[in-house]
matplotlib code that plots the C-alpha trace (Angstrom):
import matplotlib.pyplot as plt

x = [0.0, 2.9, 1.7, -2.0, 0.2, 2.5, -0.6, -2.9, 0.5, 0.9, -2.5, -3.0, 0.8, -0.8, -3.7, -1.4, 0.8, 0.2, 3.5, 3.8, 4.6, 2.3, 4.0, 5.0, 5.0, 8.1, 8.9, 11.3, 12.8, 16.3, 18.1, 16.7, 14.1, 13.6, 10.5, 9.0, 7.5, 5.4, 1.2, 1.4, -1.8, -2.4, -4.6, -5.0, -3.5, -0.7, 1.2, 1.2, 3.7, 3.4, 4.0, 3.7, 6.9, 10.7, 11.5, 9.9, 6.3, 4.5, 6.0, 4.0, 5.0, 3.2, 4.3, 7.8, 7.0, 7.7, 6.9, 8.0, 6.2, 4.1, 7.3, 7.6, 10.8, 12.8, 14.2, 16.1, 15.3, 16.7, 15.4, 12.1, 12.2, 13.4, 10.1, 8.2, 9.4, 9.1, 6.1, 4.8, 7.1, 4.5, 1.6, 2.4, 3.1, 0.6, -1.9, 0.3, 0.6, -2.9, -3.7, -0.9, -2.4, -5.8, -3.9, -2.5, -5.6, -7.4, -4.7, -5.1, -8.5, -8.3, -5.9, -8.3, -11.1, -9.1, -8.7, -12.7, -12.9, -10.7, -11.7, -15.6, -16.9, -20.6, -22.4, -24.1, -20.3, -18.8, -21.8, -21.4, -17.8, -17.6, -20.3, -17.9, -15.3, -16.7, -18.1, -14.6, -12.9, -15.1, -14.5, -10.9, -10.8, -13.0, -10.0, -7.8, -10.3, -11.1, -7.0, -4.9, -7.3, -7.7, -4.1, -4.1, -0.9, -1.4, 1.0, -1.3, -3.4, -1.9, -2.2, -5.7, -6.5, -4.9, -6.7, -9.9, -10.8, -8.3, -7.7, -10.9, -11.3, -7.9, -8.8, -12.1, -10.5, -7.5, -10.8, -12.3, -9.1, -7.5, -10.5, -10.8, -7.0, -7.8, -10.4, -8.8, -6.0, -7.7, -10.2, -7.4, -8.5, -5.0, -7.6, -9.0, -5.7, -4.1, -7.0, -6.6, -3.0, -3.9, -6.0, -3.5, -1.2, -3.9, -4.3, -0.4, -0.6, -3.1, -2.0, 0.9, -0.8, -3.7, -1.8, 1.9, 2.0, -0.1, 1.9, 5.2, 3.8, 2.8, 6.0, 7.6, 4.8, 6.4, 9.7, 8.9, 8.6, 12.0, 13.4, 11.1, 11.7, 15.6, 14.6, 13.0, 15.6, 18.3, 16.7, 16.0, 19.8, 20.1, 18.5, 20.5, 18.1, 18.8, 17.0, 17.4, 20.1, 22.2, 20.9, 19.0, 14.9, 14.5, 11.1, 12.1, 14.6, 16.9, 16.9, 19.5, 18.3, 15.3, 16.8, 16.5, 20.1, 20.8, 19.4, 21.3, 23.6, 25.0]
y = [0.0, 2.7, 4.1, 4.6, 5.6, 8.7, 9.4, 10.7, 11.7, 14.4, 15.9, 15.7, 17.7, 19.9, 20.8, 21.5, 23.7, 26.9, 29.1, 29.7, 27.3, 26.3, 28.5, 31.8, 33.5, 32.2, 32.6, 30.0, 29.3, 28.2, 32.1, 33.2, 32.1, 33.9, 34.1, 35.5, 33.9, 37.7, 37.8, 40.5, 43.0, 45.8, 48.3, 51.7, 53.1, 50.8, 47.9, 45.7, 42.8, 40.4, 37.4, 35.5, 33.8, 36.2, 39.6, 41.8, 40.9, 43.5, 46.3, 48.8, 51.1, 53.8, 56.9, 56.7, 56.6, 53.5, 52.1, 48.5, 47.0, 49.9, 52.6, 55.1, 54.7, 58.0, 57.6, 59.5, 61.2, 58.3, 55.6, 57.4, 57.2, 53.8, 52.7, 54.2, 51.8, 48.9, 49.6, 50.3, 47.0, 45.0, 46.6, 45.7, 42.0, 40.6, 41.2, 39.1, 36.6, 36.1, 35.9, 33.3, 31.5, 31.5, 30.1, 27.7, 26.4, 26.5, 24.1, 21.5, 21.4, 20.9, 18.1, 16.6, 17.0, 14.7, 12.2, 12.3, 12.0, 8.9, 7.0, 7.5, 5.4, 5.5, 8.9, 9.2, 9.0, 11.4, 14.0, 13.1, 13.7, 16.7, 18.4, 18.4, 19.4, 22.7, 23.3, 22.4, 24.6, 27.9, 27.6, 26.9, 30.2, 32.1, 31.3, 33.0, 36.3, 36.6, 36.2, 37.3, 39.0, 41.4, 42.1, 39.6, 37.0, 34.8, 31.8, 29.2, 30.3, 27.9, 25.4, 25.7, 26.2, 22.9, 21.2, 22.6, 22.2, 21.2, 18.2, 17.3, 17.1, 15.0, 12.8, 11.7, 11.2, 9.5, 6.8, 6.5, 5.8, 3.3, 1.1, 0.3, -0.2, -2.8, -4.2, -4.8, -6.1, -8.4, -9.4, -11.3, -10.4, -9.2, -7.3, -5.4, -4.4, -4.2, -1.5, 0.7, 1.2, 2.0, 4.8, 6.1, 6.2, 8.4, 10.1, 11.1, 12.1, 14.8, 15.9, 16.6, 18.1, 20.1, 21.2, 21.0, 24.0, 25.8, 24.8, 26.2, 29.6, 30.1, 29.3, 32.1, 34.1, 33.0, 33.3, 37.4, 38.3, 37.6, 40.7, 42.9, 40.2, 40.7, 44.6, 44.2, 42.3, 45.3, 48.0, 46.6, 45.7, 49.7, 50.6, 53.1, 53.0, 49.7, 47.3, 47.5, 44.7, 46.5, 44.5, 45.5, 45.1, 41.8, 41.3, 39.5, 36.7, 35.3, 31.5, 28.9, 24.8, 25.8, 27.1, 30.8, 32.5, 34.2, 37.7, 40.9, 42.1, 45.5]
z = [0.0, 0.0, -3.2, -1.3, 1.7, -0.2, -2.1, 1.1, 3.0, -0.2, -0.2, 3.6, 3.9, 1.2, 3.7, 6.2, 4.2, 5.0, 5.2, 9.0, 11.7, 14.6, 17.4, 16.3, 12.9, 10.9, 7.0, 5.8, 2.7, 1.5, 1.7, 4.5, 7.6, 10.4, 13.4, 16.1, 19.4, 19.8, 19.3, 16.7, 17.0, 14.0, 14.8, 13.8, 17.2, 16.7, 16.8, 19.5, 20.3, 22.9, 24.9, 28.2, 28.4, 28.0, 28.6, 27.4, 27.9, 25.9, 23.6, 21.7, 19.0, 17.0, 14.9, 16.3, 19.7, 21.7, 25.0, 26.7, 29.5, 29.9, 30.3, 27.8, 26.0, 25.0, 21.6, 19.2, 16.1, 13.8, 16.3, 15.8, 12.3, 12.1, 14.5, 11.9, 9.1, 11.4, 11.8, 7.9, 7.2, 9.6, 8.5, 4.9, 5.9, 7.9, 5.0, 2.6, 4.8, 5.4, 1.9, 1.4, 3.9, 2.4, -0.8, 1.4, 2.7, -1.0, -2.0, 0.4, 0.7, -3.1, -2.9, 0.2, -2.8, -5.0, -2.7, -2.4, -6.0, -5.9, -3.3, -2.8, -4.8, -3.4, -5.1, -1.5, 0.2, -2.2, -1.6, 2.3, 1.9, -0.4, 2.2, 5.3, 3.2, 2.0, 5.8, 7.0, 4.5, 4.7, 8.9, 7.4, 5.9, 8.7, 10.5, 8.8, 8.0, 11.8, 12.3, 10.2, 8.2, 10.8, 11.4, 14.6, 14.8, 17.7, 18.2, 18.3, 15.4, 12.5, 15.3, 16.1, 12.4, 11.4, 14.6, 13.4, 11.2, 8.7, 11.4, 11.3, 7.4, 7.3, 10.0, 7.9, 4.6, 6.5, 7.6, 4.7, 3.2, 5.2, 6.1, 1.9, 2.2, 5.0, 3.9, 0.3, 1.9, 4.4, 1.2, -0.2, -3.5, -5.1, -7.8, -5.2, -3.6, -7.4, -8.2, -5.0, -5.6, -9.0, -8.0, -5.5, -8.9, -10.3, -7.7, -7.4, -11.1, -10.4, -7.5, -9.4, -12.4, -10.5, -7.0, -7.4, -9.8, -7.0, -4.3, -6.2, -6.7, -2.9, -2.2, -4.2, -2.9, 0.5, -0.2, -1.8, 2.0, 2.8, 2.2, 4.5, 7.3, 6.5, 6.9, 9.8, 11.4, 10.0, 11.4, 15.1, 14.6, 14.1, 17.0, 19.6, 22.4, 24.8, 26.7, 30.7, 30.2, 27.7, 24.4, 21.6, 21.0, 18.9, 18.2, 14.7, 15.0, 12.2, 12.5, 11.7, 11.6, 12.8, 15.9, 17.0, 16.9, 20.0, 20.4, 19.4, 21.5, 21.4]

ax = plt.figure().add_subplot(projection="3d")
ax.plot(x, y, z, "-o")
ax.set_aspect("equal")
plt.show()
């Protein structure tokens, strides 16, 4: 069955594929990948990062004014201008990332459609099917809108959105799947088992055709917001005013083997 097996495993990782991880917003591709472990809040007031665990807890920063932990933070004409871009950089990124991420979730719940086209074979299963996927991907994308869309990052989000309900939808097709897997392997009947793993082939092949192309263009659409996470990083790197302890703010980190690298020091 590992042709049925790599088959699911494709479109189920395509479902899943949306370009963050599940604990912090991170963009990673093979030039660059850094992250943040801050719940990111846009509003019209200003920016808000924050966090439960690390120091600092909460920093807020608005028209070149800046304040940490709830203390005003004096800061220099350049530092004042330099907040101002940080701030227009993640103003400009948070709605690209949603919309990737809506991409990202059309894609896999088109690749979970496919495997409903090739493995219901019951008209009444494939409507059943086809129903709770459209539910499942329309809260899918809720998610997003009432996230993201709204210029809320919170580290759990991709989490909670791949729980549910992208979970959900996986965890039925990955049933359905796999009890006509056993039970054409139990059967006996090598025709049976011979004619599942040809419909995994097929499935592979459009997968391949119908998602892959897809899936390569989201990532460039990923890998486009490198540079104004490599500008963010730069200009907190620029910043003269200092942290209690001596170091610079680092609310972006640059990443190496999906480790964070140690934050700036002065």
């Amino acid at each position: 069955m590992r042709p049925l097996i790599l088959a699911l495993a494709l479109a189920t990782g395509l479902a899943l594929g949306v370009p963050a991880q599940a604990h912090g917003l991170h963009v990673n591709d093979q030039r660059c990948s850094f992250g943040t472990d801050y719940d990111v809040l846009v509003k019209s007031e200003g920016i808000t990062f924050e966090r439960q665990d690390g120091t600092p807890e909460r920093v807020f920063m608005h028209d070149g004014t800046l304040r940490i932990d709830g203390r005003d933070v004096a800061v220099s004409a350049g530092d004042a201008r330099r907040l101002r871009e940080y701030e227009g950089q993640v103003r400009s990124l948070l709605p690209e990332v949603a919309s990737i991420a809506r991409e990202g979730v059309d894609i896999g719940f088109d690749a979970l459609a496919t495997v409903v086209a090739s493995f219901a074979d019951d008209p009444a299963e494939r409507s059943r099917l086809t129903a709770q996927l459209d539910e499942q991907h329309k809260r899918a994308l809720a998610n997003v809108d009432n996230g993201l869309g709204h210029g809320v990052w919170r580290q759990h989000s991709m989490q909670d959105l791949m729980e549910d309900p992208v979970g959900s939808a996986v965890s039925t097709l990955v049933s359905t799947v796999t009890a006509k897997a056993v039970k054409a392997a139990l059967s006996g009947d090598q025709s049976q088992v011979a004619a599942l793993e040809a419909r995994a082939d097929s499935l592979d092949k459009s997968i391949d055709k119908e998602v892959d192309a897809r899936a390569d263009k989201l990532g460039e659409r990923a890998e486009a917001l490198c540079p104004q996470m490599a500008r963010l990083d730069q200009l907190q790197r620029e910043f003269e005013f200092r942290m209690k302890d001596g170091s610079r703010l680092a609310l972006v980190d640059r990443q190496h083997d999906n480790e964070a690298s140690a934050k700036t020091k002065p």
